[in-house]
C-alpha positions in Angstrom: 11.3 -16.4 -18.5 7.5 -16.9 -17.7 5.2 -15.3 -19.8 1.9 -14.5 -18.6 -1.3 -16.5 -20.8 -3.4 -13.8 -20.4 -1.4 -10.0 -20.6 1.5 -11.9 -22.8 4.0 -9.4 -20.3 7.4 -11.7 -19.6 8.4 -12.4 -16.1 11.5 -13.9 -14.7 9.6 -16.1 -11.9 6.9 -18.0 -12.9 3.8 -17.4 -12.0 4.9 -13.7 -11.3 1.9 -11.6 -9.5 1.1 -8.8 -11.5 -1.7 -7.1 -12.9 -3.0 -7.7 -16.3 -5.1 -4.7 -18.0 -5.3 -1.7 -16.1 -7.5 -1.5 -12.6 -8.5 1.4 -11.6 -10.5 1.3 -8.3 -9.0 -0.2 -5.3 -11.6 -2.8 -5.3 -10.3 -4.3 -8.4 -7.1 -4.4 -7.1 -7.8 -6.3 -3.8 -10.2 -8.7 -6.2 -7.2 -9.5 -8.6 -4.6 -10.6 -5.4 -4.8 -13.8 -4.2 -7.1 -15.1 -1.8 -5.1 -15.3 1.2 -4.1 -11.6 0.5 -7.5 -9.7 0.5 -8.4 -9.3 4.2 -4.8 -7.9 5.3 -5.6 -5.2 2.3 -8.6 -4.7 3.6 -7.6 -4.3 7.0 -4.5 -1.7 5.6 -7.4 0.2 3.5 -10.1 0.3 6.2 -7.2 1.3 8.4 -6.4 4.4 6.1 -10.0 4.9 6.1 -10.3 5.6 10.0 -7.2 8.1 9.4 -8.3 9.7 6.2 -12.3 10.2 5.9 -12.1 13.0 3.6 -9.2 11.3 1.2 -10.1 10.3 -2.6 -9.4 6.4 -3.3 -7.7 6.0 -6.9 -4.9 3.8 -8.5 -1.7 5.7 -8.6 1.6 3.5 -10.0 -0.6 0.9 -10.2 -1.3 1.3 -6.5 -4.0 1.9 -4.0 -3.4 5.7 -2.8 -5.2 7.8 -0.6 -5.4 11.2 -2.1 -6.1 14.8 -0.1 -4.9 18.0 -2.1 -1.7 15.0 -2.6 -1.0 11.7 -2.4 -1.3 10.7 1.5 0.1 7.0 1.3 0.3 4.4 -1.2 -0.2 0.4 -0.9 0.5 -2.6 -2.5 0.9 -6.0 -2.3 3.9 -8.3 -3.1 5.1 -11.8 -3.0 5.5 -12.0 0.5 5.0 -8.4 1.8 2.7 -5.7 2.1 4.3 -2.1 0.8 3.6 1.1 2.5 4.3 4.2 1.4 3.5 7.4 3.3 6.6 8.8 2.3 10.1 9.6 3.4 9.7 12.0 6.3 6.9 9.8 7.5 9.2 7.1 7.6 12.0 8.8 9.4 9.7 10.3 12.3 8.5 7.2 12.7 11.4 4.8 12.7 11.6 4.0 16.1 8.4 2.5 15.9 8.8 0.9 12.2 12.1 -0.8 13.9 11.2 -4.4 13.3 10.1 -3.6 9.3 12.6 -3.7 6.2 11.9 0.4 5.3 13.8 2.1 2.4 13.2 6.3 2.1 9.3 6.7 1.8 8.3 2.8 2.1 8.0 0.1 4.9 7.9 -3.5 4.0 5.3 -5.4 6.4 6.3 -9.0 5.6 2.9 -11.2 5.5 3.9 -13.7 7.7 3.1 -11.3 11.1 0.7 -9.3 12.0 -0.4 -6.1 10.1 0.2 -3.4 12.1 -3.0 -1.2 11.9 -3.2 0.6 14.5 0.6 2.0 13.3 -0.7 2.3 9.8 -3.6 4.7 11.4 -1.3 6.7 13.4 1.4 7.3 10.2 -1.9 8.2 8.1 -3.0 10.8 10.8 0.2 12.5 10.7 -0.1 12.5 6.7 -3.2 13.8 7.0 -2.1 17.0 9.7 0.5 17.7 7.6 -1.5 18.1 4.4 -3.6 20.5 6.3 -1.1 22.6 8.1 0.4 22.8 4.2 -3.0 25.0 3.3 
């Protein structure tokens, strides 16, 4: 077990990513990833951005989350993978498209190693977003 020197929280893999205290804009939350990591999150929060102009930023599950009269989509970042989750019927309408992604009901796993697909991430984000307001 690894133990982290700084929120004393026990790990099974050492140097475990995780975050210590609680954050509680989404800035904090790209600042306390690593290096390497920030821009893609940008990118996935500026994407959500062009899809969402009227959505609340906050932390929710210790995530990013877009927020309009409910939670639009989640993100977070992992190891080796950037999580997504608009939720599960967003997931199912678009699976065709999310074909080449790991995705479990409500989340799509978009490994690090290729390309961020923004331009998808809009696109599932606009359909959040219509279905919110067709809800009202």
């Amino acid at each position: 077990m690894w133990q982290c020197p700084k929120c004393q929280r026990a790990f099974k893999t050492a140097d475990q990513h995780h975050f210590c205290g609680k954050i509680t804009t989404i800035d904090e939350y790209i600042a306390d990833c690593a290096e390497e990591v920030r821009p893609m999150l940008s990118g996935v929060r500026e994407a959500i951005r062009k899809a969402a102009p009227n959505a609340k930023e906050k932390i929710a599950w210790q995530m990013p989350t877009f927020w309009q009269s409910e939670n639009l989509i989640h993100f977070a970042a992992f190891k080796s993978r950037i999580g997504i989750y608009p939720g599960a019927e967003a997931v199912e309408l678009f699976a065709e498209r999310l074909a080449e992604y790991k995705t479990t009901k409500g989340a799509i796993q978009l490994p690090m190693s290729k390309p961020i697909p923004y331009a998808l991430i809009t696109e599932i984000v606009v359909w959040r977003v219509s279905c919110v307001e067709a809800a009202k």
